[in-house]
N, CA, C and O of each residue as an XYZ file, in Angstrom:
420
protein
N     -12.094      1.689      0.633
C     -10.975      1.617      1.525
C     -10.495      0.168      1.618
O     -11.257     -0.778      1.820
N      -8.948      0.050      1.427
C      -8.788     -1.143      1.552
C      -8.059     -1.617      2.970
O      -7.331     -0.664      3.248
N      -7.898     -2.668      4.040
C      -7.719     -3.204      4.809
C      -6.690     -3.069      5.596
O      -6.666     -4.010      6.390
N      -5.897     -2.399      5.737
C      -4.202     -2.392      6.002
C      -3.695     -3.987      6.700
O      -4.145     -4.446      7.750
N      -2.920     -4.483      6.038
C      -1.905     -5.976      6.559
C      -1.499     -6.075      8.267
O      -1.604     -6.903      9.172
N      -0.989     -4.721      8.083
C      -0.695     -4.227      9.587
C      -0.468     -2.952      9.894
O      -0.134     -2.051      9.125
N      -0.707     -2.891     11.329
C      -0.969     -1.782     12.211
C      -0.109     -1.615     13.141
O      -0.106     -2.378     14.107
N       1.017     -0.317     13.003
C       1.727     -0.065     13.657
C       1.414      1.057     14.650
O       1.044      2.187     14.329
N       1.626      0.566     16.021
C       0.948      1.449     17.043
C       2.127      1.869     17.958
O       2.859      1.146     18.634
N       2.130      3.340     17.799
C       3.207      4.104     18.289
C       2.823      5.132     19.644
O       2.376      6.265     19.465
N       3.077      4.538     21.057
C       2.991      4.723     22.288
C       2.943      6.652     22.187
O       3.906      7.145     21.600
N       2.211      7.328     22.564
C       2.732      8.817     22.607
C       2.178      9.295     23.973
O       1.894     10.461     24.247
N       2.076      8.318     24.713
C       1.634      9.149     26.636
C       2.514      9.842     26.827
O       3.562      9.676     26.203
N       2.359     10.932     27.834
C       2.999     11.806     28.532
C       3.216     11.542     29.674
O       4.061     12.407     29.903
N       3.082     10.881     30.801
C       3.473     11.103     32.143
C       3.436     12.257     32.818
O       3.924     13.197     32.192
N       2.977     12.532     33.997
C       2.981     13.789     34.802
C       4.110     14.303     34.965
O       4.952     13.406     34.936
N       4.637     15.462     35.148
C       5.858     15.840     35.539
C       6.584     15.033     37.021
O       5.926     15.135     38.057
N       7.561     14.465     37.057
C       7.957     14.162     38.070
C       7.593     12.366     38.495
O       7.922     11.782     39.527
N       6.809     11.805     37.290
C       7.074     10.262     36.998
C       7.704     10.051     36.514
O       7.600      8.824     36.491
N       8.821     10.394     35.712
C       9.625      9.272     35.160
C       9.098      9.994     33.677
O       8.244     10.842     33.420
N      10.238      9.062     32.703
C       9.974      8.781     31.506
C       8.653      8.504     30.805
O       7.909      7.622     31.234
N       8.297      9.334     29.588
C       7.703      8.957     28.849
C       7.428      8.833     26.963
O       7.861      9.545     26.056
N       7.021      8.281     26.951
C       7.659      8.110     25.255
C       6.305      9.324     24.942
O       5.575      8.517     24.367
N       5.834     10.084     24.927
C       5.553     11.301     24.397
C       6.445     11.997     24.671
O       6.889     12.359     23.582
N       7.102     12.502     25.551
C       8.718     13.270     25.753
C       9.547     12.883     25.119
O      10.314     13.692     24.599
N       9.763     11.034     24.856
C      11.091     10.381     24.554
C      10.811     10.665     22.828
O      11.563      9.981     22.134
N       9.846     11.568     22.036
C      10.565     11.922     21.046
C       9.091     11.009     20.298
O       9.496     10.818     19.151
N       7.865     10.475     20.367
C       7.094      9.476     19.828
C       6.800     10.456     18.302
O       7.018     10.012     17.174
N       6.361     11.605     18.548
C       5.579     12.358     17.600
C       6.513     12.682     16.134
O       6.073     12.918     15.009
N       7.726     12.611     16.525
C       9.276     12.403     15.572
C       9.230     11.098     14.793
O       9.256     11.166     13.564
N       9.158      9.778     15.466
C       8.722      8.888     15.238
C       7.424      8.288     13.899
O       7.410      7.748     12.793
N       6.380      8.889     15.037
C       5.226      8.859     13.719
C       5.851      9.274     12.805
O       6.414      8.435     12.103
N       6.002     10.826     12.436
C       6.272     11.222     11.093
C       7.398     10.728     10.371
O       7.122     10.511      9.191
N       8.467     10.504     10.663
C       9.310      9.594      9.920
C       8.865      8.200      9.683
O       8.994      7.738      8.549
N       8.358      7.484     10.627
C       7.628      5.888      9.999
C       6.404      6.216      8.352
O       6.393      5.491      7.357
N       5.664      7.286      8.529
C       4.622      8.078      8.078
C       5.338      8.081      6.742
O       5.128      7.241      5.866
N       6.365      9.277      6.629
C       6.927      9.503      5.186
C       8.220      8.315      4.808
O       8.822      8.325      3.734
N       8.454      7.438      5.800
C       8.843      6.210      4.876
C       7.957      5.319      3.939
O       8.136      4.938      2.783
N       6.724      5.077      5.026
C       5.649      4.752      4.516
C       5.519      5.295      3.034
O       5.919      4.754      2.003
N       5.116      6.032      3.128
C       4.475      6.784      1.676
C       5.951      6.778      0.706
O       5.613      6.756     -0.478
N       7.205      6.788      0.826
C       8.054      6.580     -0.110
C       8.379      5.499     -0.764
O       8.854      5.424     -1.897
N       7.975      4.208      0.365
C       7.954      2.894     -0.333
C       6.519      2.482     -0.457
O       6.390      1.260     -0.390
N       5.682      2.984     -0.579
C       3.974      3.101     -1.459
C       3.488      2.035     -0.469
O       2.823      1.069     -0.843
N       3.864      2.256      0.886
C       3.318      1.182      1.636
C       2.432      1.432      2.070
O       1.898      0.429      2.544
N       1.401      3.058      2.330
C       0.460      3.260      2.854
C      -0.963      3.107      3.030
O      -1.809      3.671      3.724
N      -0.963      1.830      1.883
C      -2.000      1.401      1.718
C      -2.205     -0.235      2.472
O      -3.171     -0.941      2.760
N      -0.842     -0.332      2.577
C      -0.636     -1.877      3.353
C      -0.501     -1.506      5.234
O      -0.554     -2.348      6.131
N      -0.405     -0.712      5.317
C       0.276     -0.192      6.954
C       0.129      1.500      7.046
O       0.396      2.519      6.409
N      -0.666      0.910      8.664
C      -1.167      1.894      9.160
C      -0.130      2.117     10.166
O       0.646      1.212     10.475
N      -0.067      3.636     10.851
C       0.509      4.134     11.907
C      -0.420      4.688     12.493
O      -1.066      5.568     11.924
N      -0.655      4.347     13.589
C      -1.127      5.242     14.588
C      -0.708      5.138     16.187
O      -0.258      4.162     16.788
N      -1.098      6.875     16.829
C      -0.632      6.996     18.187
C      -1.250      6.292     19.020
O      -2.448      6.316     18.739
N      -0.979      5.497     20.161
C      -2.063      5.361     21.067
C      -1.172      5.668     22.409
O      -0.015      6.053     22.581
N      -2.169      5.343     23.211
C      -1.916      5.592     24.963
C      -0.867      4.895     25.487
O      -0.111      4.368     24.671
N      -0.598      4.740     26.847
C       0.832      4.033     27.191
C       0.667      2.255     26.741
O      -0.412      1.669     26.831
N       1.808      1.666     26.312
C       1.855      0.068     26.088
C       2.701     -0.478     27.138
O       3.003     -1.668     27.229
N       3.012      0.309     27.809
C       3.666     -0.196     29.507
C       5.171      0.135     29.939
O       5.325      0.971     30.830
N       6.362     -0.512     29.322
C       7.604      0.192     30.209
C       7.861      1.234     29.941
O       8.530      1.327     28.911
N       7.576      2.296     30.520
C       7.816      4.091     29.738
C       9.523      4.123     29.913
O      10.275      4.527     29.026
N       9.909      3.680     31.064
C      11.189      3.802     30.905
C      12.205      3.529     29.814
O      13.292      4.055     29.578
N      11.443      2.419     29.134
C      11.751      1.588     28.056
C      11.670      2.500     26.479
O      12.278      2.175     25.459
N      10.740      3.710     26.635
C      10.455      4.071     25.844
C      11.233      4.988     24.152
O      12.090      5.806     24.486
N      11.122      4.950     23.339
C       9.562      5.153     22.918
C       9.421      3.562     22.033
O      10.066      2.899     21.222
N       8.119      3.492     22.809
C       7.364      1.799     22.728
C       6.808      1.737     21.309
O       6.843      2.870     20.829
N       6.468      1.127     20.728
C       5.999      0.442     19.570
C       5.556     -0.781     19.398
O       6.364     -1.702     19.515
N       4.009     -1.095     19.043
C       4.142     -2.771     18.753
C       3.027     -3.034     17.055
O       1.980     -2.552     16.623
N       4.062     -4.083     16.569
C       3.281     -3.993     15.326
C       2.275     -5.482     15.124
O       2.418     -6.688     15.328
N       1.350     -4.683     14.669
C      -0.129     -6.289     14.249
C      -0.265     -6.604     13.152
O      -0.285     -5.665     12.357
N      -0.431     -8.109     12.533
C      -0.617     -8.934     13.614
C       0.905     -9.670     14.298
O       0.991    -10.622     15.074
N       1.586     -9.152     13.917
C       2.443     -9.799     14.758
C       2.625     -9.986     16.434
O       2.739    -11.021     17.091
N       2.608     -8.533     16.870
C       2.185     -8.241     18.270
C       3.585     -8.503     18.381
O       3.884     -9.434     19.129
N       4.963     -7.593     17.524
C       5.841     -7.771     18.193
C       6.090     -5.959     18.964
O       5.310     -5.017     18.829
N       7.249     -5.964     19.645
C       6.943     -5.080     20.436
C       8.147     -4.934     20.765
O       8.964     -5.709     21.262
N       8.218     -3.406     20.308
C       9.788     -2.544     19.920
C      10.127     -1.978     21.155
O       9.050     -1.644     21.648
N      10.923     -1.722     21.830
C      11.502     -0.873     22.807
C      12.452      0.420     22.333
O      13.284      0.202     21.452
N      12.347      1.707     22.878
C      13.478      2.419     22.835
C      13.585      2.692     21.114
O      14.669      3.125     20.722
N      13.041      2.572     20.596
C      13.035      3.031     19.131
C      12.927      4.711     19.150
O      12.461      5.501     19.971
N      13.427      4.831     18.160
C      13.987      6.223     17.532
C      13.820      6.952     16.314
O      14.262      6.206     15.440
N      13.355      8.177     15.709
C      13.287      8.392     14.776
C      14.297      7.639     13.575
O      14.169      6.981     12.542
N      15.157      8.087     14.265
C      16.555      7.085     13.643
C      16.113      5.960     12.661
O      16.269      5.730     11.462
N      15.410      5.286     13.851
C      15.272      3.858     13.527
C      13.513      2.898     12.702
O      12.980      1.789     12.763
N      13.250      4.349     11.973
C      12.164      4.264     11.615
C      12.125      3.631     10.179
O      11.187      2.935      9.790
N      13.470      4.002      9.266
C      13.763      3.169      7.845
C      14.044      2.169      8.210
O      13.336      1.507      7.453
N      14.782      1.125      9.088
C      15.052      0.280      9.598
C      14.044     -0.738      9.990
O      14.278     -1.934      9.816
N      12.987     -0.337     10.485
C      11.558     -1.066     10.607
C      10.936     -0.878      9.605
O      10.048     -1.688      9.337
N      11.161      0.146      8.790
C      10.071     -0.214      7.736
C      10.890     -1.025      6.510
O      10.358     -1.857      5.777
N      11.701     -0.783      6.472
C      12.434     -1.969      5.366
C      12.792     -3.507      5.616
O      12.680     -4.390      4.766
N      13.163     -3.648      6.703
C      12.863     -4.352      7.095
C      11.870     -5.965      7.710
O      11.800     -7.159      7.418
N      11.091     -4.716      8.972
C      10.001     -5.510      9.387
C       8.868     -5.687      8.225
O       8.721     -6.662      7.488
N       8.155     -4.556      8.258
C       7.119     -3.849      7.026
C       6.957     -4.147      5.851
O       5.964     -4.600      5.282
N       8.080     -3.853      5.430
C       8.354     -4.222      3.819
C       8.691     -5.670      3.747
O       8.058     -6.368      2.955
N       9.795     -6.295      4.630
C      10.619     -7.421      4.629
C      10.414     -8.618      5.425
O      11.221     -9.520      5.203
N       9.432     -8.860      6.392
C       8.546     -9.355      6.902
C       9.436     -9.718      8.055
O       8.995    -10.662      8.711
N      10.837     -9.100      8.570
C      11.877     -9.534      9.420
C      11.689     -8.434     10.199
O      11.570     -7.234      9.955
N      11.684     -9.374     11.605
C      11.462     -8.289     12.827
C      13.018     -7.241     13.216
O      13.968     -7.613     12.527
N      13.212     -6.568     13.760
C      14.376     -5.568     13.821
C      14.776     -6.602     15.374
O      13.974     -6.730     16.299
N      15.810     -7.074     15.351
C      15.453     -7.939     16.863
C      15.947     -6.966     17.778
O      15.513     -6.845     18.924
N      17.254     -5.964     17.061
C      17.956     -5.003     18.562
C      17.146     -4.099     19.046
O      17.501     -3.369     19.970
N      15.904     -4.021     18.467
C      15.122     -3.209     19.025
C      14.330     -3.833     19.637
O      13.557     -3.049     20.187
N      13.965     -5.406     19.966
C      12.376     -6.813     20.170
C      12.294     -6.041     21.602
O      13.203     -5.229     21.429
N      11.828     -5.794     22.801
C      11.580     -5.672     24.082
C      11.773     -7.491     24.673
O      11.166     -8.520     24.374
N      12.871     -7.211     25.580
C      12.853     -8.185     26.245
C      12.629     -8.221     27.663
O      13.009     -7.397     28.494
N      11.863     -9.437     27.869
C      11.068     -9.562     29.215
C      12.323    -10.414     29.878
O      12.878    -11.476     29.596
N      12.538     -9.078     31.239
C      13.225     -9.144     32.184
C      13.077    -10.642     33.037
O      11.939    -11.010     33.329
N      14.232    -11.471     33.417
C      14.291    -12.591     33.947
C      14.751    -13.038     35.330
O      14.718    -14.230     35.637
């Protein structure tokens, strides 16, 4: 097994009914699989991993994403917007900035 470069970690909590937003509702599991089969079309799956994890914090914000080692950290991303990060960030070593999460001032 070889090492993956980076690790893309894709938020999929649920929230109780009646909290608010959560990026398991806001569509995360859509997400994976399109990042997933971009992956594997540009033979990147040996360089970058995807995986789900637990909440990464603004659910409202969601669906959250943050990629290592960079530790940058996507907001509101979209299946949509899954060739876009991977050609990009992934492949292209350039962060997607309209998607960066910005800390409120």
């Amino acid at each position: 097994m070889t090492l993956p470069e980076r690790h893309v970690f894709v938020c999929i909590a649920n929230r109780p009914p009646g909290a608010g937003d959560s990026c398991g509702a806001g569509g995360a599991s859509d997400l994976i699989e399109r990042l997933q089969f971009q992956l594997l079309d540009e033979g990147l799956t040996e360089r970058v991993r995807v995986n789900g994890c637990t909440c990464l914090g603004p659910c409202e914000q969601g669906v959250n994403v943050v990629v290592y080692p960079e530790g940058v950290f996507y907001t509101r991303v979209t299946a949509e917007d899954a060739d876009e990060i991977v050609q990009r960030h992934l492949k292209g070593g350039e962060p997607v900035e309209r998607l960066r999460f910005v800390e409120p001032s």
